[in-house]
N, C-alpha and C positions, 0 to 999 in steps of 0.2 A: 506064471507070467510075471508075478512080483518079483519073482526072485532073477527071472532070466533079465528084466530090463533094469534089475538093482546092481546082475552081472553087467549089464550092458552100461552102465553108466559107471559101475568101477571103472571096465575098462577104458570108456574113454576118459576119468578123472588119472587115471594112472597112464593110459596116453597122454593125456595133458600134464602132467606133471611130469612126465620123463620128459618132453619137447620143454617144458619149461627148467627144468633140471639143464639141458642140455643149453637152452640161452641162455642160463644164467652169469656163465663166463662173458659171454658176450654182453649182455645188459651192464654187468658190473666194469667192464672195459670202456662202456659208451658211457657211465657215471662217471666214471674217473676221468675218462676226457675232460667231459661237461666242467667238472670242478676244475680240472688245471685254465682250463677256456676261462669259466669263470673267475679265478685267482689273479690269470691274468689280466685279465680286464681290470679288476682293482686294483692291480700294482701299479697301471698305466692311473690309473684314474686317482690312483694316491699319489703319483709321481707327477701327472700334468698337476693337481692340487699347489703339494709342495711349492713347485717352480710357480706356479701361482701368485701364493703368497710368499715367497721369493720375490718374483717381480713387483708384488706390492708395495712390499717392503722396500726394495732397492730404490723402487719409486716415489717414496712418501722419503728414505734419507736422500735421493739425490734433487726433491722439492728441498727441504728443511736447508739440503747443504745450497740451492741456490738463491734460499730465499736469504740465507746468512748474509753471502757473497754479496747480494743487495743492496742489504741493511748496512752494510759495512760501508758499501759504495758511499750512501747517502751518507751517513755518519761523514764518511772523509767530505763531501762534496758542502756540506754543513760547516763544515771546521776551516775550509776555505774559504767559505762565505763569509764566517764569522769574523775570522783574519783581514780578508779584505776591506771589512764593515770596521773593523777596528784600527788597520792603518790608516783608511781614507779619515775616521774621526780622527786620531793623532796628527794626519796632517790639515785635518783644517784646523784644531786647535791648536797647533803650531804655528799657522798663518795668523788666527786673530790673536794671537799671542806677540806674534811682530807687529799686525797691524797695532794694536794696544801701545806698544813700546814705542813704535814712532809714531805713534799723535801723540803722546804724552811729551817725547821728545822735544818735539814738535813747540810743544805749550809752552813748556820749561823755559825753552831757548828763546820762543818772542816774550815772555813775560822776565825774563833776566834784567837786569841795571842796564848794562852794558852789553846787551845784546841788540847788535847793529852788524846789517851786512859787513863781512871782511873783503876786502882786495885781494888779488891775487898773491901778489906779495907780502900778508898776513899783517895790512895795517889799515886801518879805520878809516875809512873816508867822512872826513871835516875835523882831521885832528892831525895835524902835521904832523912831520915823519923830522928828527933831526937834523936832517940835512936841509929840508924846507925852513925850517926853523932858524938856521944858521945862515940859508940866502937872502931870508926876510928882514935880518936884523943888517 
């Protein structure tokens, strides 16, 4: 009885190994799927990555390049400012600069000897003209 049911369990280990003999083209077929299935997925999944950090990238220089574009703005928009702050002072120190010049003018001319309103005709009024001079004698 040992030996019939140690025949009986050969045969079915040797049934089962020839059935598994016989899937084993088959098993090895559905590995090698699996793997390419698999492969693929990580090609995808290194590829969405990549473009990823691609876009990252694109998007940290196309920030960098906008934040330039900016800085450069203000810089010019500064430099206008500064321009304008600086003619506006040139011309008021050009105004008090004329004002200056005629009040001194100003001073000069009533503080002179002979600084007395002139006439039209460029002579002194209370100081006769030759030809008054020449009526009166």
């Amino acid at each position: 009885m040992f030996i019939e049911s140690h025949q009986i369990i050969g045969n079915h280990q040797s049934t089962f190994n020839k059935s598994k003999a016989n899937n084993l083209p088959r098993d090895l077929t559905a590995a090698q799927n699996e793997i390419g299935r698999l492969q693929n997925q990580l090609n995808h999944v290194q590829i969405s990555l990549a473009a990823s950090r691609f876009s990252r990238t694109t998007d940290r220089q196309e920030y960098n390049r906008r934040i330039s574009e900016l800085k450069q703005k203000l810089e010019q928009q500064q430099e206008v400012i500064k321009n304008l702050i600086s003619a506006n002072l040139c011309t008021i120190s050009l105004f008090s600069l004329v004002v200056i010049f005629e009040a001194t003018y100003v001073k000069l001319r009533s503080t002179h000897d002979d600084a007395q309103p002139t006439s039209f005709n460029g002579t002194k009024p209370g100081i006769p003209t030759d030809n008054e001079q020449l009526t009166r004698e």
